[in-house]
C-alpha positions as CSV (number, residue, x, y, z in Angstrom):
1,X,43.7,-14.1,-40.0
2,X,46.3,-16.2,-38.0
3,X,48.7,-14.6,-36.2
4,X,51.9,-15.4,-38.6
5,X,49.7,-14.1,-41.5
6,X,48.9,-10.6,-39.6
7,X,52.9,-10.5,-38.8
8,X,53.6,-11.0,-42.2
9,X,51.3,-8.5,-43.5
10,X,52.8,-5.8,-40.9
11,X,56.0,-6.8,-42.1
12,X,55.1,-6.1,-45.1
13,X,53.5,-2.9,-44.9
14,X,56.8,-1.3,-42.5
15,X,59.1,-2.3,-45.7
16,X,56.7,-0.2,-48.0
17,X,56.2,2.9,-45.1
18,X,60.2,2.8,-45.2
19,X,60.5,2.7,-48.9
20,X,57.3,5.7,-49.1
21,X,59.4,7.7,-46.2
22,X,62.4,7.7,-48.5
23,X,61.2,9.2,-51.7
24,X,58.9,11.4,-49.6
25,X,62.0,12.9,-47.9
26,X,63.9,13.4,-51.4
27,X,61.0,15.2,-52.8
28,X,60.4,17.8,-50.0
29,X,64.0,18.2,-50.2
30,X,63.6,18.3,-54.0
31,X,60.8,21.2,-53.3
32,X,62.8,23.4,-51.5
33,X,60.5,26.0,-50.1
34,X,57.3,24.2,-51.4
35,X,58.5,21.1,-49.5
36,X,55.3,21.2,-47.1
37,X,53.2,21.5,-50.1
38,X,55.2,18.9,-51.7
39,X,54.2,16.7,-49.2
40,X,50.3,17.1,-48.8
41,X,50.6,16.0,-52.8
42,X,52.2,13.1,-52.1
43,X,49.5,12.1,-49.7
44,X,46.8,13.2,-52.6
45,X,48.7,11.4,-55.3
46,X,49.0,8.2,-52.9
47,X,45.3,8.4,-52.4
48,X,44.8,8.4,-55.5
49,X,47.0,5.5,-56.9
50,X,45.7,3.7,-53.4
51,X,42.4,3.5,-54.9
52,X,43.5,2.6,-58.7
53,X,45.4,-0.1,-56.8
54,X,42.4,-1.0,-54.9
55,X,39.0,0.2,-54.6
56,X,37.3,3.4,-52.8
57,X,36.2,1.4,-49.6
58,X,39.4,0.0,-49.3
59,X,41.1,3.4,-49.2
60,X,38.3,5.2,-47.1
61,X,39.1,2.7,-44.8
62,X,42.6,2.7,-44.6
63,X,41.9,6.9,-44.1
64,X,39.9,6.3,-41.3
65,X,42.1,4.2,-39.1
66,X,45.0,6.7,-39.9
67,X,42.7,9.4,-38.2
68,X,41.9,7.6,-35.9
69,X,45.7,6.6,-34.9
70,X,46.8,10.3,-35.5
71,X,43.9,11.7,-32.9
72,X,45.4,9.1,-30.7
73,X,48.6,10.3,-30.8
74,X,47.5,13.8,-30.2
75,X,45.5,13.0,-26.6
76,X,48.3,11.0,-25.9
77,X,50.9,13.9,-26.6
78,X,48.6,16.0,-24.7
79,X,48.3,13.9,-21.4
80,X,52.0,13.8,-21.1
């Protein structure tokens, strides 16, 4: 992939994070007291739409480099 085409595709995919952020925050609002259950749904209902959208290996693999970035985060937060 050339270097425009993986700009674009960020791009892209920071426009739909912003636009997932949004409604995420209006339905834990929208939950009240269940807001942090409200929000483990949404990932489980974006899972599952992820793979209607796309396929099971897509999905898995998207997962897996989220977990990965999240433990990163962690050691990072913990070395500082």
């Amino acid at each position: 992939m050339s270097n425009d085409t993986n700009q674009t595709a960020e791009a892209m995919f920071d426009k739909a994070l912003s636009i997932a952020e949004k409604h995420l925050d209006k339905a834990i609002q929208e939950g009240g007291a269940l807001g942090p259950y409200v929000a483990v749904a949404m990932i489980e209902a974006a899972v599952n739409a992820a793979v209607d959208e796309t396929s099971h290996e897509d999905v898995v693999d998207m997962l897996r480099d989220l977990a990965a970035q999240i433990e990163a985060d962690a050691e990072a937060e913990d070395e500082d």
